[in-house]
N, C-alpha and C positions, 0 to 999 in steps of 0.2 A: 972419237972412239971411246973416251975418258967416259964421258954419258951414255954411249950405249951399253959397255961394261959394267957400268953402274943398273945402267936397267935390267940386265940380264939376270944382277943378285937379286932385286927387286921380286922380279917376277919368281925366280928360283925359291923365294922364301914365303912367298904371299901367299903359302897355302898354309902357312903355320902361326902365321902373324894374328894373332885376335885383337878384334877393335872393341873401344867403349863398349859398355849397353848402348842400344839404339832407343833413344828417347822419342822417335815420333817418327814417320812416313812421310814419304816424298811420293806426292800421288803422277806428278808430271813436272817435264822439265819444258823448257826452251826456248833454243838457245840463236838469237841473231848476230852474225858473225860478217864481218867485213877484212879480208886482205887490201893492205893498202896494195896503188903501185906497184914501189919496190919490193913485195914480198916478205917486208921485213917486220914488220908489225900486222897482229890479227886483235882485232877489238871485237869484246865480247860484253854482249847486253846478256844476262840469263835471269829468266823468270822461272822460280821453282815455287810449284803449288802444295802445302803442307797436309796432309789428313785434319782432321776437326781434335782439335787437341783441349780439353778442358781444364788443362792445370800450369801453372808457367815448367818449362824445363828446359833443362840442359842439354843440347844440339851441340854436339860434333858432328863435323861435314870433312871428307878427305878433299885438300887442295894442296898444291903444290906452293912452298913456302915463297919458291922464288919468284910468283907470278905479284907482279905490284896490282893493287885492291884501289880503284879511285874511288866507289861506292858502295854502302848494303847501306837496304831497308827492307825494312819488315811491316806487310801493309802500310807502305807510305809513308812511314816514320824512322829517319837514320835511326841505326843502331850502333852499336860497339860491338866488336869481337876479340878475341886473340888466337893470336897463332902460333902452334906448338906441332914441331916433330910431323910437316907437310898433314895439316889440320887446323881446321877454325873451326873456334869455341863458341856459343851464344847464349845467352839467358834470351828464353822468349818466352814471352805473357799467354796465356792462355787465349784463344781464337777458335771462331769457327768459321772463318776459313784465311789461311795462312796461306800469304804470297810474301817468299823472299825474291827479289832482284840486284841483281848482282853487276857491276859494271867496272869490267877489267881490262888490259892489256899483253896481249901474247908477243914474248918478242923472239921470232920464230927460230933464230941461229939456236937457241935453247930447247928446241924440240926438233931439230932438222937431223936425219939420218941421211946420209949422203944430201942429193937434191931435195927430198922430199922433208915436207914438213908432217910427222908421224904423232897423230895426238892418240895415244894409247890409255886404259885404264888405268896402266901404271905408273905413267906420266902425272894422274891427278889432274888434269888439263882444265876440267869444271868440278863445284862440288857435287859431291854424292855420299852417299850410303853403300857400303856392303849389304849382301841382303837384303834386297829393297829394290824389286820389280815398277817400273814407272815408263809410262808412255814417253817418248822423247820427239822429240820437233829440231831440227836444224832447218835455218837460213842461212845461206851462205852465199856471201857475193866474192868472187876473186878474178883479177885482171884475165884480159883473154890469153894472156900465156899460160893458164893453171886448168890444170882438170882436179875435180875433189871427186871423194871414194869414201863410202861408209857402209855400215850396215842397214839392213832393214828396203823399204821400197822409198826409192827416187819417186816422189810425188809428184816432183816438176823444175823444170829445167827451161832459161830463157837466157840467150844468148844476143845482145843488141851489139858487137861488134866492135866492142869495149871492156863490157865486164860481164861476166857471167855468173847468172844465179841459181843456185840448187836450191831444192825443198827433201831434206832427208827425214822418214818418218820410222819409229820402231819402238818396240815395249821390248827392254832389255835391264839386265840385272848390274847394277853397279859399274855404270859409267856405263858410253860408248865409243866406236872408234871413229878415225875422221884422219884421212889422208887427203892431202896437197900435194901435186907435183907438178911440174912442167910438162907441159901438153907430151914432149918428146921423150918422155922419161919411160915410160910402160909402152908396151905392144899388147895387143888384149886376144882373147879367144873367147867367142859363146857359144855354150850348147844349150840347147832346149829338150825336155822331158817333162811330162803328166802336166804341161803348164806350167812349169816351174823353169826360168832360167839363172843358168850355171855360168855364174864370170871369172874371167882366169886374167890377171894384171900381172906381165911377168916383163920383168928387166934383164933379165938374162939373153944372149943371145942365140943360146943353146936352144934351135928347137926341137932336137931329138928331146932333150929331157924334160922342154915343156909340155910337149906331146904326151910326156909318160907320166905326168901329173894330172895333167886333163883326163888321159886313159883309165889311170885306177882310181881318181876322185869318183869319175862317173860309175864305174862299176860299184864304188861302192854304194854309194847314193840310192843308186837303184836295188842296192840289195837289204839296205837301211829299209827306204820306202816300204816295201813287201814285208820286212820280216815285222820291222817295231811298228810304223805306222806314217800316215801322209805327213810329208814335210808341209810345212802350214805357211812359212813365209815364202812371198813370188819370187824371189831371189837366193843365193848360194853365191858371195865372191869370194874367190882365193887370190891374193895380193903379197907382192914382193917387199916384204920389210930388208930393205938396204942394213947391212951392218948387222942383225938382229941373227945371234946362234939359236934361237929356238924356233918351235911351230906352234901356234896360240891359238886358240878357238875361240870364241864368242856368237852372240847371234847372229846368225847369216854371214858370217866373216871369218874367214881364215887366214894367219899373218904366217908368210913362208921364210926361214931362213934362207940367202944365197946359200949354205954349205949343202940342205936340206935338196935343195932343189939340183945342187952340182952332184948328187951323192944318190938321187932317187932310182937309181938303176943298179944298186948295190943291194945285197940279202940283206946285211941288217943295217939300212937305213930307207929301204923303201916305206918302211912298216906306217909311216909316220902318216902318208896320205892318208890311209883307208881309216887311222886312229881318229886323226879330226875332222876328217865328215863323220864319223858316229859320235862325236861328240854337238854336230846338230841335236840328235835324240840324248843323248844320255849327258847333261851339263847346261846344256845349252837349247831343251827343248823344254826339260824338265830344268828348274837347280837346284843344285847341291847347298845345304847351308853349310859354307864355306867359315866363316870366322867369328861366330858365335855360340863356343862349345859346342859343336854338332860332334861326335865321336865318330870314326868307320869313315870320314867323308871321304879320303882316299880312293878306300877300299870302293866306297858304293860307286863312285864317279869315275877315278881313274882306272883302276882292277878291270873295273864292269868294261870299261869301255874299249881296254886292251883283251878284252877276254872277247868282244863282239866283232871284235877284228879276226880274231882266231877265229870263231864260229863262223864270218863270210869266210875265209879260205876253205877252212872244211868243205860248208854247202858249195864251194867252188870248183875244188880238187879232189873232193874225197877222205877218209877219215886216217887216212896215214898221217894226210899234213898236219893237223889237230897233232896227233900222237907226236910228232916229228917239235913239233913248238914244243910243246908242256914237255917234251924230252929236255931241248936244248933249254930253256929256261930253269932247269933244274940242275943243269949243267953248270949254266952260268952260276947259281946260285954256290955251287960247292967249290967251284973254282976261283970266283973272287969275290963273292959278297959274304959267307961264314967265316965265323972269325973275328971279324973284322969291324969296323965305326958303322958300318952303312947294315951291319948283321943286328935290324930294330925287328921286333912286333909289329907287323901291317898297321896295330893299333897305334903305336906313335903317332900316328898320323905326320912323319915327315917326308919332305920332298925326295925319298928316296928309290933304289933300285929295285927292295924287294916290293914296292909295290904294283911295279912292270913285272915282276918275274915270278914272283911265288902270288899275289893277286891274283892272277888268271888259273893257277892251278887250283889254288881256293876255291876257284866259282867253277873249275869243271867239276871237283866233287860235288859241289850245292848241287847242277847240274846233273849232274849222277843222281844223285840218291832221291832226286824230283819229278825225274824225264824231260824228254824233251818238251813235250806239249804242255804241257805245266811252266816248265822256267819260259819259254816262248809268250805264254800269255801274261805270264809277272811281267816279262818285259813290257811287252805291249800295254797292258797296265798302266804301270808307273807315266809310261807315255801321255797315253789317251786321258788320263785324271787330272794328270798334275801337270801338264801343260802351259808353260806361263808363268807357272810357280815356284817359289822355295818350300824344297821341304829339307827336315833335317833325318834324323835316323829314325827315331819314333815313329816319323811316317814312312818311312820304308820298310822299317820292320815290322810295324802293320799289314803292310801290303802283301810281305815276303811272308807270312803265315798263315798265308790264305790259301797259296799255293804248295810250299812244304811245311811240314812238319814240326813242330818244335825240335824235335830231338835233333832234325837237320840243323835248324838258325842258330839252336845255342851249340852242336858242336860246331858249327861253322866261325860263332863268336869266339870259341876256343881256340881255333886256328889263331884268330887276326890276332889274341894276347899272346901266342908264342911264338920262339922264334923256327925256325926250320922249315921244311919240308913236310906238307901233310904223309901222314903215315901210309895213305895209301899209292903213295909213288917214293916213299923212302927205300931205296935199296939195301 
């Protein structure tokens, strides 16, 4: 519990945490991986492929301090590193074309959430880069008592009645995920839509409330699909993170809390399914640059995407319920969050409240003063262009003055530098 608690702050902070300059591109990763036996040990070969780099430099890669390093080379030739603060440092020579390989050991009690062995971004499990979109490759072999779960498409799967192998494939942004568990540990659900199938991994034995995860995941999905634009990967799994108090997005994977899941039949804790399925589109279709001075990232990724949750209810139930949120959220707002440490500027860019709560009102007035068919196509936009991509604010703010107005984006920016209630729902 000591470790998942730890991860919770981890994750809690990682939107405000800025890393190094990024000295060079990681064009591809991957990663061959072996569970012994007993479960107890995962050995990890990784082969990362560098962009054509012309100058020597200095390479930070995020890895977790506690994971013992038997080997690095770089094109073929050991190197030295050090490690500081779960990060390894490197001086590397100019090349054009750079192959680091890496040859570690996972010793999995260290990454286990209840049964499951849970290798998450914030674990640091291989290295990587923030900000830094790269093809990924997993081989995975684990004894027949184990089923593994990741993002992106299952390439292939062979089972000789001893050990079983996956081939997991996906272009994602700073790390990926990678679940182990005992064949008996999840119960699964699939839905299928436009070709795309929807996996549900739930440990819970609750199936009323799995039901009601599956139910409003899909409603939203489908309302995603139509409004922003096609979901592009053949996959959507939503997976039970044992121990884990948050709900986490990434590509094609959603990490559920037990509380999340015990609690999804509740007004204000349902909200969270319909949040990250549209965070498929908005973080994780598109991304946000997250830890390299990007200003607004909050705002542009979290706001937006609690704001596109309100707009599916609306086109769902009609425009009360819209009125009825941006009410209660303003409510909340004067009742516990002015005043007070959590009462910041949207612009701070910290992991806080107002940017669930006054975020979404921000972006009904942008919405307002743009209409709807206009903010509709920005959405869809941002989508349809930068697909696969990081961008940071410059290109959103680009994008966003094509469809309103200056006088909108910079009172808008106005908003995110103060504190309170836009004026036009201040009572």
């Amino acid at each position: 519990m000591k470790k998942l608690a730890l991860l919770s702050m981890i994750l809690l902070c990682a939107m405000t945490v800025v890393a190094g300059e990024r000295w060079t591109e990681i064009v591809s990763y991957r990663l061959d991986m072996r569970l012994d036996s007993a479960g107890r040990l995962l050995n990890v070969q990784a082969l990362i492929r560098l962009a054509k780099d012309d100058s020597t430099k200095t390479v930070r890669l995020n890895f977790a301090d506690i994971i013992p390093i038997h080997k690095v080379t770089c094109n073929g030739d050991t190197i030295g590193y050090r490690r500081s603060q779960d990060g390894l440092l490197f001086q590397l020579p100019a090349f054009r074309k750079g192959e680091l390989r890496f040859n570690y050991t996972l010793e999995t009690d260290s990454f286990k959430s209840d049964r499951v062995i849970a290798l998450v971004r914030a674990r640091k499990w291989f290295p990587y880069l923030y900000d830094n979109v790269a093809s990924s490759k997993i081989n995975l072999t684990v004894p027949a008592g184990y089923y593994a779960y990741s993002s992106g498409k299952q390439s292939g799967y062979e089972f000789d009645g001893t050990n079983r192998q996956y081939h997991f494939r996906v272009k994602v942004n700073a790390g990926m995920p990678l679940f182990i568990a005992p064949v008996d540990y999840y119960t699964s659900q699939t839905q299928q839509w436009k070709g795309r199938q929807l996996n549900y991994f739930f440990h819970t034995t609750d199936t009323t409330k799995a039901n009601a995860v599956v139910r409003e995941s899909l409603q939203a999905f489908r309302f995603a699909y139509k409004f922003i634009g096609k979901y592009r990967p053949p996959t959507f799994t939503f997976i039970e993170f044992p121990g884990f108090d948050f709900c986490q997005s990434m590509p094609g994977f959603v990490l559920m809390g037990p509380e999340y899941i015990a609690d999804v039949n509740k007004p204000d804790k349902r909200y969270w399914v319909g949040h990250e399925t549209f965070h498929q589109w908005v973080g994780n279709g598109y991304f946000t640059r997250l830890y390299n001075h990007s200003p607004y990232t909050r705002f542009t990724e979290e706001s937006l995407t609690e704001y596109l949750r309100m707009v599916y209810l609306q086109k769902s139930f009609g425009d009360d319920t819209l009125k009825a949120m941006l009410r209660e959220n303003c409510r909340i707002y004067n009742t516990y969050i002015k005043g007070t440490e959590e009462d910041l500027p949207i612009a701070a860019n910290r992991p806080n409240w107002v940017t669930y709560t006054l975020g979404p009102v921000i972006w009904h007035v942008v919405r307002g003063e743009m209409g709807d068919k206009k903010w509709q196509k920005f959405i869809q936009k941002l989508y349809s262009k930068y697909y696969g991509k990081v961008i940071d604010y410059a290109v959103f703010r680009e994008q966003l003055v094509k469809f309103a107005s200056e006088e909108t984006v910079i009172k808008m920016e106005k908003c995110l530098n103060e504190k309170g209630i836009p004026a036009e729902f201040a009572e």
